[in-house]
N, C-alpha and C positions, 0 to 999 in steps of 0.2 A: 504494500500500500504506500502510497506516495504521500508522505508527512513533512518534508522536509521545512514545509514555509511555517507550518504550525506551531511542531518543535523551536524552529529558529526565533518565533515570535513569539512565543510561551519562555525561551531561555533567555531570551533581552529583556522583557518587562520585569521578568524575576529578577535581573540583574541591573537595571536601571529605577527598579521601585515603582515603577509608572507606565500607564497605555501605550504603547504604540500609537501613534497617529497615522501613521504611514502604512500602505499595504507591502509584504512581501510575495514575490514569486521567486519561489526556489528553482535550483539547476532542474531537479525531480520534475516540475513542472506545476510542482502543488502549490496554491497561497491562501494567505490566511491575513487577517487584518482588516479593517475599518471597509466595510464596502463604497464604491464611488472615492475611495481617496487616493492621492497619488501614488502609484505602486515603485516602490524599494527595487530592483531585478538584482537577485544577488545568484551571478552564472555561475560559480561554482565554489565548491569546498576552501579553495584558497582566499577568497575574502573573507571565511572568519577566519581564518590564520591570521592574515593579516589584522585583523581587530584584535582577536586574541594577544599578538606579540609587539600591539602599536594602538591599545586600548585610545580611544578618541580622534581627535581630526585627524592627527598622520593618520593610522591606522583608514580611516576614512577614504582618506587623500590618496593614499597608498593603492588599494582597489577601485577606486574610479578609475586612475590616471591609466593603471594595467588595465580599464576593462572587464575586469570581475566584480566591479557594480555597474549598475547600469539605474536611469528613472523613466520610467514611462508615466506618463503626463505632464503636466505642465514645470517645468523646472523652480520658475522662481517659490512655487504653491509648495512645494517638495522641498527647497532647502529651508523655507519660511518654516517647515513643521521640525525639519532636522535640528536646525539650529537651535532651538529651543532644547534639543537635548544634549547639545556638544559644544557651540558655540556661545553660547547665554546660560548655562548653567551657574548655578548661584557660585559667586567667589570661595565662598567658607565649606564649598562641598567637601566629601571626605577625602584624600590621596587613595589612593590604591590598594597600598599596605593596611592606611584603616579601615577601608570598603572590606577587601577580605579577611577582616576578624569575625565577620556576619558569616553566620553559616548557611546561609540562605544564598548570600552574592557566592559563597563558597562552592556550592552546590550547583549555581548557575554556569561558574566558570567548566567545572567538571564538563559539565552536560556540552557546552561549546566544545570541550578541547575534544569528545566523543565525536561530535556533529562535523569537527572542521577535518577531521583522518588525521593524516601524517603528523605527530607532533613540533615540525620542523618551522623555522622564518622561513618563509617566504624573502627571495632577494628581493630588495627594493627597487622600481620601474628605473630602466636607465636615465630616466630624464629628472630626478633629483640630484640635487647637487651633494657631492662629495666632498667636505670640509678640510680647506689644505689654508694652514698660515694663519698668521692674527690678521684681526678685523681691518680693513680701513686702510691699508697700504696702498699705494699706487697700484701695487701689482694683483692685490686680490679687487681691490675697485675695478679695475680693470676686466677681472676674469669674474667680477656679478655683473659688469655691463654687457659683456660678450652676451655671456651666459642668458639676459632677457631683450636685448636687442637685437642681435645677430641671429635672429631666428628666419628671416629673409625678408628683403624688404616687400616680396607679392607677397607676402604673410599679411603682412602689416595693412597694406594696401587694401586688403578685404576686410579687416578690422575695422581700422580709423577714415574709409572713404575716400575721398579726393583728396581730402582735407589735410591729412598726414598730421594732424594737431595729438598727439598724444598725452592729453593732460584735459582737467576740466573746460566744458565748454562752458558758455554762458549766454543762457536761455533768455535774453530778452524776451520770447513771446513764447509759450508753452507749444507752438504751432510751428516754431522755428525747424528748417533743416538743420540736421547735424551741420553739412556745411558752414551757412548761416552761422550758427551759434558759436563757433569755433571762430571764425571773424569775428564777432561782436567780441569774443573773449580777448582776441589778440588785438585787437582796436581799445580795449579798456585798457589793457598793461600798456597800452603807448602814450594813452592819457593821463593817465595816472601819473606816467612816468615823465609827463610833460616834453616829449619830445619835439625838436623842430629841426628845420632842416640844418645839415653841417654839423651837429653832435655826433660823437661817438657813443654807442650805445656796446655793452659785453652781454653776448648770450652764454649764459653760462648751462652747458646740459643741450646744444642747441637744437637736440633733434633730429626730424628729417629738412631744416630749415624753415620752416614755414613761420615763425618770428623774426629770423634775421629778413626775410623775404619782404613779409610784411611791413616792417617798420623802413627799411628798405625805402622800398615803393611808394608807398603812400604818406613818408615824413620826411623821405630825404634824408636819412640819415648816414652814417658808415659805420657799418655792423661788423663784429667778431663774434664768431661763434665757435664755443667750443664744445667737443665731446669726445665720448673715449669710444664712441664705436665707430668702425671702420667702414662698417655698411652703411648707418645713417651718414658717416661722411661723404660718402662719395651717391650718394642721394641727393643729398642735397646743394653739392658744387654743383653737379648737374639743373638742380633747378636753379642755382642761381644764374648758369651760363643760360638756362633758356628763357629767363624774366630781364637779359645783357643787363646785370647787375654786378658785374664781377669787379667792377672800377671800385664797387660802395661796399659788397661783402666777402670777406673774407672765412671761409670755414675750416680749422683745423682739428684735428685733429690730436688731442693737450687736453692735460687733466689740470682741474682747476687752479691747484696750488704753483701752476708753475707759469701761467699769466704774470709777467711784469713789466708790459708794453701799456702800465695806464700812464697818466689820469684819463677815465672815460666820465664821460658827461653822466651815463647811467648802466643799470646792470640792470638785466630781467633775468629771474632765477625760478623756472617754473618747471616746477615739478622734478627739482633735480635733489634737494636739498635734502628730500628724505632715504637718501642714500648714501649721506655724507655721515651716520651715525654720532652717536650723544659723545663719545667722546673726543668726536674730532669737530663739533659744532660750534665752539669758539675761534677756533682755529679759522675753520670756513668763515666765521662771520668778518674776522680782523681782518681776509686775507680781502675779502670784497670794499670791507671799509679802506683801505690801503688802496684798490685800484678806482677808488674814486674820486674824483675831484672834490674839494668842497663845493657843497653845493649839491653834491651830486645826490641821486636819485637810486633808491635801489627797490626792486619790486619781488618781491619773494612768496611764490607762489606753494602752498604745501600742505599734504595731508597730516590733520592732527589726531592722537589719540585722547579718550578722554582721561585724565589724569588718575593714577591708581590713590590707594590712601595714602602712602607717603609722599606722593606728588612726583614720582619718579618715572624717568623716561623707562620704554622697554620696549623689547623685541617685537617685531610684526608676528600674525600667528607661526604657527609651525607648516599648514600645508603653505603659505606663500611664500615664508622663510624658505623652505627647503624646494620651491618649483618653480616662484615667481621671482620673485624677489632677493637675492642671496645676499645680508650682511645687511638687509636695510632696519632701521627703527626709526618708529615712530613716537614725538614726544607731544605730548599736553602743549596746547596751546601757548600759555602762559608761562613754560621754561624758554621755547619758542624767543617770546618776545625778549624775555630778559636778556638772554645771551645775545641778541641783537643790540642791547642798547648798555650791555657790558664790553659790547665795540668799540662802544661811543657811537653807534648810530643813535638818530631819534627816531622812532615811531611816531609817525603821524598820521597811520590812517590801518583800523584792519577791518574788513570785509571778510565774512563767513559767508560761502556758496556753498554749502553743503548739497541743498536740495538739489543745485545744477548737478552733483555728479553723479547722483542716481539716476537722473533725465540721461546724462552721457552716457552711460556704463551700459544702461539699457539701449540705445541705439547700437553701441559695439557690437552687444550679444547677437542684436538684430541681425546685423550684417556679418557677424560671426555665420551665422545658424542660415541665412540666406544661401552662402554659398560653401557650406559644410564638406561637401565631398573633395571639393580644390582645396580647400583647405590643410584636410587632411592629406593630400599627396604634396605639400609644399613642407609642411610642417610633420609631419608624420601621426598619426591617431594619437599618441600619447600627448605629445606637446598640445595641441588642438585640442585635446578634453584638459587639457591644464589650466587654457586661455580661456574656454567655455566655465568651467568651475568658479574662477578665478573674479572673473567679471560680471558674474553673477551673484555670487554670494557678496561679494562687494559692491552691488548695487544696494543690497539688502542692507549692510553694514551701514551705507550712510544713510537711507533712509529710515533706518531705526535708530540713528542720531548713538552708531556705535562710533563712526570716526567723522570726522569732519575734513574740509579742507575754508584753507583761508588765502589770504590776500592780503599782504602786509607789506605797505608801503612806509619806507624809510628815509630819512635823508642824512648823509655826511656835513654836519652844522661847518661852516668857516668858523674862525674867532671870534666875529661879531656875535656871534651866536644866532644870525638872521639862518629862516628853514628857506627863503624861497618861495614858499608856497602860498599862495591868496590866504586872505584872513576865515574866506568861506569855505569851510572841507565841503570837498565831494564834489567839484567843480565840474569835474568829467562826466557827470551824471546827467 
């Protein structure tokens, strides 16, 4: 008799205290679980190994990315009900070691390690990263940027659209094209940043270009852009030569700390900073205050976490840590600003978009899931259920006000201690 989904759904709720929300269908073919709800597909014995010896999100992580999970129905409906049991579990829950002093959770583990065969780990999917070197070097920065950049630029191209904007858009109108919105975004950093023509502006992080391009074009400016991938580099000289802007931008290929061709009039830093980690985030802030003119302007665009009870920064989860993301952390807002103005920059202006990048994130998946099948022969099944997971649960994340992302505009004071800037904030607006 084919039990497999029942079993499997009788040995999790005894093991997690709580209903199941989700349906399961087992390898066997049997399921068992909430009828009409989003169905679990757990294709074979080796995802609970996997759970088993990577209890939570890895564990999670670990079988989707290989394939031995699978969701039929609606994704975001599915991780909405998951996440509630792995990713929003209350802080104070018990560790592992205390869980199994219950002999109840004891008796559940049993019953799984029966259910999953072989007692053995399962190898982890080749497309996790393999931990070489301390945090934050030139050389491991280098090899996390490879590692979520260089995954091909027709990868990308099917993700982020025309657009090649990799970072929050900004949804003037809930009706906007992703296009659209990605202009409006890269039009606000320019404003903000008070650009005019004949400034030097530094991209720091720059992309496939389309900021240097941008501010370029429409301000007349002369743009540096820097980054450590070799693919988006050569992306983006290419579109500078075919916007004949090669006179104004410049794109290299240089990691940030080693820019000493300022003073620049301003610096837009988006979406790069959350990769520069907590303990190198003064350092990055000095090195920006130092290439900028007084006067100057610095825009620094970045996802925040909510701050834990000690107020201390920490690591992004573990499936992004270890697939998306490699050596990135995320800090609270408010450490954020201080190590900014522990620069000596001043804050003068931060803007929370949070809701914009759930509106984003959701367009990606779109365009993900649109053309799924290229995808996957550009990027290979694994990587492609990684980007899918990835951009999904993290549309979720920010719209249940788990992370945020802001906009924090600075200026480098001269001695007078005058900022520059109209007596009226928000001028751009």
């Amino acid at each position: 008799m084919s039990d497999a989904a029942l079993r499997l759904k009788n040995l999790l709720e005894q093991l997690l205290g709580s209903p199941l929300p989700v349906r399961i269908r087992a390898w066997d073919g049997s399921q068992a679980g909430p009828p009409g709800a989003p169905v679990l597909v757990v294709r074979n014995r080796r995802a609970v190994r996997r759970l088993l010896f990577k209890p939570g999100e890895l564990g999670l992580a670990r079988a989707w990315v290989a394939g031995d999970l699978d969701i039929d129905g609606d994704l975001y409906t599915a991780l909405g009900l998951v996440s509630r049991l792995v990713w929003e579990r209350d802080e104070d829950s018990r560790s592992l070691s205390e869980a199994l002093r219950d002999p109840r959770v004891r008796s559940a583990v049993r019953g799984l390690v029966q259910l999953g065969g072989v007692p053995l780990p399962p190898a982890p999917p080749r497309e996790e990263v393999r931990r070489r070197g301390h945090l934050h070097t030139r050389r491991t920065d280098r090899r996390a940027v490879s590692h979520h950049y260089d995954v091909g630029n027709d990868f990308y191209e099917i993700v982020l659209g025309p657009s090649m904007v990799y970072s929050c858009a900004y949804w003037e109108s809930g009706r906007s094209t992703l296009e659209a919105a990605q202009r409006d975004k890269l039009e606000l950093v320019c404003r903000k940043l008070g650009l005019t023509p004949g400034q030097r502006l530094l991209d720091v992080g720059c992309g496939w270009g389309s900021m240097a391009v941008h501010a370029a074009r429409e301000h007349g400016v002369s743009v540096v852009g820097v980054t450590l991938s070799q693919e988006q580099a050569s992306y983006a000289r290419k579109r500078v030569a075919d916007e004949g802007l090669t006179d104004r931008v410049e794109i290299r290929v240089q990691d940030y700390r080693d820019v000493t061709d300022g003073p620049y009039d301003a610096i837009a830093s988006i979406g790069m900073a959350e990769h520069v980690g907590a303990d190198r985030y003064l350092e990055y802030a000095r090195n920006l205050y130092a290439l900028l003119k007084p006067g100057g302007r610095l825009l620094n665009h970045q996802i925040a976490r909510r701050p834990e009870r000690d107020g201390t920064t920490h690591h992004v989860d573990d499936f992004i840590d270890a697939y998306v993301f490699p050596d990135g952390e995320l800090a609270p807002l408010g450490i954020t600003v201080t190590q900014l103005e522990r620069a000596r920059l001043e804050v003068r202006d931060v803007e929370s978009i949070r809701e914009h990048y759930g509106l984003t994130l959701r367009r990606w998946v779109a365009n993900l899931e649109a053309d799924w099948p290229r995808a996957q022969r550009i990027a290979g099944p694994g990587r492609a259920r990684v980007w899918l997971l990835y951009m999904a649960a993290c549309a979720l994340a920010f719209e249940r006000n788990r992370i945020g992302v802001n906009q924090i505009l600075a200026v480098r004071p001269p001695a007078s201690g005058a900022s520059g800037l109209p007596l009226r904030a928000r001028t751009w607006n």
